[in-house]
C-alpha positions as CSV (number, residue, x, y, z in Angstrom):
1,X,11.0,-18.4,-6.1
2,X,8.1,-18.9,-8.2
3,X,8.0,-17.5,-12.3
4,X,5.8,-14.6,-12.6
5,X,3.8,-13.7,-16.0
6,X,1.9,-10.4,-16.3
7,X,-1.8,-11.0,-18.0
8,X,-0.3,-9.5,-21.1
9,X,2.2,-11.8,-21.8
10,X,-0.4,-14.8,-20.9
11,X,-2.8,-13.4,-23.5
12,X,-0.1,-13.6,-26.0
13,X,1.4,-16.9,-25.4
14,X,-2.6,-18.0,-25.0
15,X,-2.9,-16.4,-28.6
16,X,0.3,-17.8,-30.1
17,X,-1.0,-21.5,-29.7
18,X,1.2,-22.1,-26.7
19,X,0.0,-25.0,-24.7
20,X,-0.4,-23.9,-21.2
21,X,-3.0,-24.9,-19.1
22,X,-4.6,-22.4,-16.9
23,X,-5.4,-23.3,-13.3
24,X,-8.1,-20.8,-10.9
25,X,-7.3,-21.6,-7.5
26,X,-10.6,-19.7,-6.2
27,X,-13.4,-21.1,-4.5
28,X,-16.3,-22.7,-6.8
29,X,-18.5,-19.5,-6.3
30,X,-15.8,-17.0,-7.2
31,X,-15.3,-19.0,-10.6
32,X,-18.4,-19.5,-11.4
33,X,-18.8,-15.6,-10.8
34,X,-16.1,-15.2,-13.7
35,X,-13.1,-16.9,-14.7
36,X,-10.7,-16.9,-17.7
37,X,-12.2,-19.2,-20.2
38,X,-10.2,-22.4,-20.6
39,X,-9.0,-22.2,-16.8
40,X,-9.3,-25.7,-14.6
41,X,-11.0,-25.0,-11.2
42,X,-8.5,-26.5,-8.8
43,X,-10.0,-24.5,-5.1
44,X,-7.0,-23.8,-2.9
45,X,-7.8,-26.1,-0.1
46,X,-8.0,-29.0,-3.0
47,X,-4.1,-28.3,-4.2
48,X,-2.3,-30.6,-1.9
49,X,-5.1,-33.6,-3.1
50,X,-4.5,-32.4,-7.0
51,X,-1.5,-32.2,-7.8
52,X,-2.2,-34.3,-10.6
53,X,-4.3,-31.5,-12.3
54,X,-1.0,-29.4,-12.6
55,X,1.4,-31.6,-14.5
56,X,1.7,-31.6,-18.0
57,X,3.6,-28.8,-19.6
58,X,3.7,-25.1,-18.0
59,X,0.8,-24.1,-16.0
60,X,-1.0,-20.8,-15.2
61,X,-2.6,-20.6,-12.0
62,X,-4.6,-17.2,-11.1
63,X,-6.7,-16.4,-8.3
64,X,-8.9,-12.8,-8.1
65,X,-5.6,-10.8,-7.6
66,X,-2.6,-13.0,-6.6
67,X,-2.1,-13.8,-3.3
68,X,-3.7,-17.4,-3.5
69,X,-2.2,-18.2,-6.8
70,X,1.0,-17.5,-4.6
71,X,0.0,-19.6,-2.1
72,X,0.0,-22.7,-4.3
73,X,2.6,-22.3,-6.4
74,X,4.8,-21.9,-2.9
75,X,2.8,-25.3,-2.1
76,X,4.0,-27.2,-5.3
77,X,7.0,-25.8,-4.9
78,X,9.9,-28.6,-5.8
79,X,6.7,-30.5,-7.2
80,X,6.4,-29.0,-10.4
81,X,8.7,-26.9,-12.4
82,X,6.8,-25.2,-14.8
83,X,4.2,-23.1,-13.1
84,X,3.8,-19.7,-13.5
85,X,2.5,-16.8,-11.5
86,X,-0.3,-15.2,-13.2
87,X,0.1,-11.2,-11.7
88,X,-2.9,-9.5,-10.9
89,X,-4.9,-12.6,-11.1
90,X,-8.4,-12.4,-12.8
91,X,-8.6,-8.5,-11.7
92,X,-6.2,-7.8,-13.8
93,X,-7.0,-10.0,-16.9
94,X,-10.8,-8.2,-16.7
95,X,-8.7,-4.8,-16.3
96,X,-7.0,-5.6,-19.7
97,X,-10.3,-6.2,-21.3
98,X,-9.3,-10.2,-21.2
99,X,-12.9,-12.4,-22.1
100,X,-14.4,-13.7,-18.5
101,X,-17.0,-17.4,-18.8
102,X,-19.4,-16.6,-16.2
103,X,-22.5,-17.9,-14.6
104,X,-25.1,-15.1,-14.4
105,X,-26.7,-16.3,-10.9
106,X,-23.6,-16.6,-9.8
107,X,-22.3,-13.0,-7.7
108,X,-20.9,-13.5,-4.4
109,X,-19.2,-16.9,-3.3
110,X,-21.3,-18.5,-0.7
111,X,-18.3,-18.3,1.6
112,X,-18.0,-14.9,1.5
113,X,-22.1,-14.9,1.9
114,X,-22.2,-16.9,5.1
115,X,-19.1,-14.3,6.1
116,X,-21.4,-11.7,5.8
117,X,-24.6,-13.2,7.4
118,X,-23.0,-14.3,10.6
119,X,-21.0,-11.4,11.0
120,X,-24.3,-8.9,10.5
121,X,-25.8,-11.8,13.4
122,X,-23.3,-11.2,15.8
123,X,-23.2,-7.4,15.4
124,X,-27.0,-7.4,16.0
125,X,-26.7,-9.6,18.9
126,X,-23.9,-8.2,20.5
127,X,-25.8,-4.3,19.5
128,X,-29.2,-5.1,21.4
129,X,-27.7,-6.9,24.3
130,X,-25.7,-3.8,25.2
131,X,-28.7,-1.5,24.3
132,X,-31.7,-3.7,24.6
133,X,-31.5,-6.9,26.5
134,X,-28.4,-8.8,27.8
135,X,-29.9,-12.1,26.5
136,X,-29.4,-10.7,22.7
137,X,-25.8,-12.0,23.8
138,X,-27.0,-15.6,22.7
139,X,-27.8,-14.7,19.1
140,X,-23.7,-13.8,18.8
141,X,-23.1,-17.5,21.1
142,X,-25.6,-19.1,19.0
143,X,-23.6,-18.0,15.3
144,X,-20.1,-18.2,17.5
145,X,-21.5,-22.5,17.9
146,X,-22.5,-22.8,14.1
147,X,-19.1,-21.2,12.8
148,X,-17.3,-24.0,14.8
149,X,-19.8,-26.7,14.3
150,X,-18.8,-25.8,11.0
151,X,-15.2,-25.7,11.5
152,X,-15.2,-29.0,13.0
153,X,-17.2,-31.2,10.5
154,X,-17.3,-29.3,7.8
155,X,-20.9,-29.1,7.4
156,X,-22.3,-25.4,7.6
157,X,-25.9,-25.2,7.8
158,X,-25.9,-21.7,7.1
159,X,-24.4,-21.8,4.0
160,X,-26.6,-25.0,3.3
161,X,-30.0,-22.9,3.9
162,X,-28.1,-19.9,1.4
163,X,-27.2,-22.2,-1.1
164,X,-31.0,-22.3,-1.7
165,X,-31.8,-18.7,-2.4
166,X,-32.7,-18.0,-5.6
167,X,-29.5,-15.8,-6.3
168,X,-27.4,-19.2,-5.8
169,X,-29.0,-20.9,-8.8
170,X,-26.7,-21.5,-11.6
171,X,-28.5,-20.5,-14.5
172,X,-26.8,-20.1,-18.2
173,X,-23.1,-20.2,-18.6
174,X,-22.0,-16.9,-20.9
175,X,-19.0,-15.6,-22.2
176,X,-18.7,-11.8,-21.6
177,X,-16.4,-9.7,-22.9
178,X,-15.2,-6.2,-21.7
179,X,-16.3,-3.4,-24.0
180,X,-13.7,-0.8,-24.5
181,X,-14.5,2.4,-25.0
């Protein structure tokens, strides 16, 4: 069973001087979208191969809401016994007016980008083969090959060719803070 902390008793413990080191288990893009300043990128597929990152002391480790922060603290379990839970992730940090480092270009991961763009592909393949032409069908086979190409080697053109776009250029690193009103 892995020790929870909400995002209010992190702040405090954060402002108190306690030494604990904070550990985002997102993908690059989602932390460069916004993360909790201080917090270690340590992407969830990289935990088995870093452990080292996580020893020293107690550590943090957060995700957007949770359930990947779960995920590697259940796969360090017996590994490490001072990690902690963050609830609510970086959601719920923002939603308590917590201080976010992000990079301005930086809005959707690309993962969730080439999600998108092969999904809308296969629905407008699969769309005009039923309505239009049944050789549409090889638009949906042709991103079907790519997404396993990808799968297999671990190369993805797609996201390769979005990586370019000028939305996917890191541009200035700021520190925004929440306004309450």
């Amino acid at each position: 069973m892995n020790k929870t902390i909400t995002v209010r008793e992190l702040r405090a413990r954060l402002n108190s001087g306690d030494a604990i080191k904070l550990i985002d288990v997102r993908s690059a893009g989602e932390y460069a979208a916004g993360h909790v300043p201080q917090a270690m990128n340590v992407p969830l597929e990289e935990v088995d191969h870093r452990i080292a990152d996580f020893h020293g002391g107690q550590v943090a480790v957060l995700c957007q809401a949770g359930t990947r922060a779960g995920i590697a603290c259940e796969m360090l379990n017996g590994r490490h016994d001072g990690l902690l839970l963050v609830q609510g992730g970086t959601d719920a940090w923002i939603a308590e007016g917590g201080p976010v480092v992000a990079t301005s270009g930086s809005r959707w991961s690309l993962e969730r980008q080439v999600r998108l763009a092969a999904g809308v592909l296969v629905l407008i393949g699969t769309a005009l083969a039923v309505s239009v032409n049944p050789s549409w069908i090889y638009l949906a086979m042709f991103v079907g090959g790519g997404l396993t190409f990808a799968g297999i080697t671990n190369l993805c053109p797609m996201a390769i060719g979005l990586a370019k776009l000028p939305w996917n250029k890191a541009q200035t690193c700021l520190q925004t803070e929440k306004v309450q009103a």
